[in-house]
DRENFI-147160 format. One line per 2 residues: number of its first residue (from 1); their letters; for each residue x, y, z of N, C-alpha, C. Coordinates in nm, 2 decimals. Layout:
BEGIN
NUM = a = X/Y/Z/X/Y/Z/X/Y/Z ~ ... .
//
This chain:
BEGIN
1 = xx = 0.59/-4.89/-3.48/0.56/-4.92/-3.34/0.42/-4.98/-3.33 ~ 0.42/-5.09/-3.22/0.23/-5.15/-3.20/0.19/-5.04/-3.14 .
3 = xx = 0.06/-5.05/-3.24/-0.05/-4.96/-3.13/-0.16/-5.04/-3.07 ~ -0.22/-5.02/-2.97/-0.31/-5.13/-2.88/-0.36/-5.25/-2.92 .
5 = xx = -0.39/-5.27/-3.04/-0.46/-5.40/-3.11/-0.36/-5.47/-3.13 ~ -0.20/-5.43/-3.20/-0.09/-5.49/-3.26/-0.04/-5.58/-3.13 .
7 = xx = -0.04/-5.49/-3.00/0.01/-5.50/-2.85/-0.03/-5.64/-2.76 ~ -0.19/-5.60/-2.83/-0.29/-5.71/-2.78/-0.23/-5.84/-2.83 .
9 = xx = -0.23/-5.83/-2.98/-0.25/-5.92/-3.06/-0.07/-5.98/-3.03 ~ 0.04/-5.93/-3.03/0.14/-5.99/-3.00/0.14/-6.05/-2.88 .
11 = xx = 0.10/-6.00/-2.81/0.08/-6.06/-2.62/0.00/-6.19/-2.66 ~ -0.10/-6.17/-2.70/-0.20/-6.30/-2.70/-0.09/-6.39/-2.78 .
13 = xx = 0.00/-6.40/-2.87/0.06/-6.51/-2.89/0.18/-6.53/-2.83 ~ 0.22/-6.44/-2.78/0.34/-6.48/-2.67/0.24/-6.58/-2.57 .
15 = xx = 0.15/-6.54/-2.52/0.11/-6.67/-2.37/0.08/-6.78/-2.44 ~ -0.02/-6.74/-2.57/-0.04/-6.91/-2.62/0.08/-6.99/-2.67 .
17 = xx = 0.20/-6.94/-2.72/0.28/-7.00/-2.73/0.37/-7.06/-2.62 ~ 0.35/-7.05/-2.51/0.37/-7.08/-2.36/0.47/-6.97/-2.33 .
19 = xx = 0.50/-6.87/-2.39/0.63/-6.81/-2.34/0.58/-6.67/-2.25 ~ 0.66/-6.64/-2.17/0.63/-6.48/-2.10/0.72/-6.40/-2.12 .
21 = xx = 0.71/-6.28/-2.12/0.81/-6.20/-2.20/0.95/-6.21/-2.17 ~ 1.01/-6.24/-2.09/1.12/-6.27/-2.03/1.16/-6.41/-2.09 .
23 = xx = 1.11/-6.47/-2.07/1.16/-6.64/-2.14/1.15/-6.60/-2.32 ~ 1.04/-6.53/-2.33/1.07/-6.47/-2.51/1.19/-6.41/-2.55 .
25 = xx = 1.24/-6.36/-2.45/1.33/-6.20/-2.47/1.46/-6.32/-2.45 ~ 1.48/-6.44/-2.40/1.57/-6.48/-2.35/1.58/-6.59/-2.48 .
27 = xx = 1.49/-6.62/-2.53/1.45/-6.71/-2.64/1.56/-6.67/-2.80 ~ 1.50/-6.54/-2.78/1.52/-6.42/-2.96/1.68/-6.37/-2.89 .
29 = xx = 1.72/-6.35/-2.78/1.85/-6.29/-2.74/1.87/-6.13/-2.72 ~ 1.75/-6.13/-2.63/1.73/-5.95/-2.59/1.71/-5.94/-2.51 .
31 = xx = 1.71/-5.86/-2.39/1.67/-5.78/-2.24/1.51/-5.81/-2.24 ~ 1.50/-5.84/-2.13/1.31/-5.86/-2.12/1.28/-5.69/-2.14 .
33 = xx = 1.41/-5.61/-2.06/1.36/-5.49/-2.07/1.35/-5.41/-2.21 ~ 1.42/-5.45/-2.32/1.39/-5.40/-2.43/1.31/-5.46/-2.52 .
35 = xx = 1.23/-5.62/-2.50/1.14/-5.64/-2.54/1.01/-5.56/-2.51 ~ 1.03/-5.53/-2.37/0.86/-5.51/-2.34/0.87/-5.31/-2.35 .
37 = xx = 1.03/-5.26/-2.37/0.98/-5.17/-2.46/0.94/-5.11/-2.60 ~ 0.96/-5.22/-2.68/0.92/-5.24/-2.77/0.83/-5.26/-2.82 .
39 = xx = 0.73/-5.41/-2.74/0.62/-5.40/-2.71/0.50/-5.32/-2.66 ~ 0.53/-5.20/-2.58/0.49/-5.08/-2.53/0.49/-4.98/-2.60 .
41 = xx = 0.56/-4.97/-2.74/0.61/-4.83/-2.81/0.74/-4.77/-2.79 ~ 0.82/-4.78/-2.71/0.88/-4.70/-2.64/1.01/-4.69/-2.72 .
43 = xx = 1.01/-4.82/-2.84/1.15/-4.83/-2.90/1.06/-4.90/-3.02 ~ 1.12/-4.95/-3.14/1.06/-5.00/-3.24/1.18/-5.15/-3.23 .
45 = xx = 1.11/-5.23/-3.34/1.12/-5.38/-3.31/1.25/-5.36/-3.46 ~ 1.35/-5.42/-3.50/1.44/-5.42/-3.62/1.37/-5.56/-3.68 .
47 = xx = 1.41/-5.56/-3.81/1.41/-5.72/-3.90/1.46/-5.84/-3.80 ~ 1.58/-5.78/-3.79/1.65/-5.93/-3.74/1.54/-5.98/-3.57 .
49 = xx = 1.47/-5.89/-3.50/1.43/-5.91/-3.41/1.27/-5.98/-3.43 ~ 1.21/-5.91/-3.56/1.12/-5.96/-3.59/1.11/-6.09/-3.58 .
51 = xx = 1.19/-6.10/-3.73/1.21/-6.26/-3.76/1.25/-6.38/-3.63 ~ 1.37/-6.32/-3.54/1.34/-6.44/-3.49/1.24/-6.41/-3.39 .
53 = xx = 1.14/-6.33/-3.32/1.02/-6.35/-3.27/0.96/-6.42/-3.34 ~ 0.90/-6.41/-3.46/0.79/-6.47/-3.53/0.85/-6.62/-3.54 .
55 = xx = 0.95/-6.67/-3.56/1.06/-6.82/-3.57/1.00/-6.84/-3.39 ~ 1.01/-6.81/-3.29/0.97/-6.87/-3.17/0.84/-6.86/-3.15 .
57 = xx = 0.76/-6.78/-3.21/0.58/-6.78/-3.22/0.54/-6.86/-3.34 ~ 0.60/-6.87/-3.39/0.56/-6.99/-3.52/0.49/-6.91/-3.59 .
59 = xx = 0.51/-6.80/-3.63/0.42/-6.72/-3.71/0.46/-6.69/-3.83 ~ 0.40/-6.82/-3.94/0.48/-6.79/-4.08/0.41/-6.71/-4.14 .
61 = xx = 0.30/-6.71/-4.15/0.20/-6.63/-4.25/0.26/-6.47/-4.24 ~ 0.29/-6.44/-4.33/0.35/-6.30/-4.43/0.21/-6.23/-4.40 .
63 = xx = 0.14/-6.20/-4.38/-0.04/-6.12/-4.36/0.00/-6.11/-4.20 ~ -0.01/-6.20/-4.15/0.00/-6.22/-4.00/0.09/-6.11/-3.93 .
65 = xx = 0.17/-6.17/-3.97/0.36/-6.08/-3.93/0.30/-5.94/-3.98 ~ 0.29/-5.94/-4.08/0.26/-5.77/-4.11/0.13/-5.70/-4.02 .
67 = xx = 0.00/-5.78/-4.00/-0.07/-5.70/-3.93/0.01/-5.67/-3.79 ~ 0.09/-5.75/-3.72/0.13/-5.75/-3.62/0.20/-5.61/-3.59 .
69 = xx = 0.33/-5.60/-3.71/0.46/-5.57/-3.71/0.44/-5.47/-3.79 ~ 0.37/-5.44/-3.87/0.35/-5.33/-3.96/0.24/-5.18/-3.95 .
71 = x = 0.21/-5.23/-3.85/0.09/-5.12/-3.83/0.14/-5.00/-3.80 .
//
């Protein structure tokens, strides 16, 4: 699950990548509402959802993805 910094740190590349969580969630193929509880804690994120988040954030770096997703 993100904890505050992870939360931060995912949000801040969802806007810079021009997306809002609903056009993200619509992007990867999920409910805005189970992105942002995801994003919240409230549910945990799978492989398959990771990857294609980080594929529409352009987030290749393996360090990156893990500080994010791994914490």
């Amino acid at each position: 699950m993100l904890n505050q910094n992870t939360k931060r740190l995912l949000c801040s590349k969802i806007l810079a990548a021009g997306y809002t969580q609903r056009s993200l969630a619509d992007k990867v193929g999920m409910s805005k509402n189970a992105l942002n509880a995801k994003i919240n804690g409230k549910s945990e994120f799978n492989l398959g959802e990771i990857n294609r988040i980080c594929n529409a954030l352009n987030i290749c770096n393996p360090i990156e993805k893990a500080e994010i997703f791994l914490q």
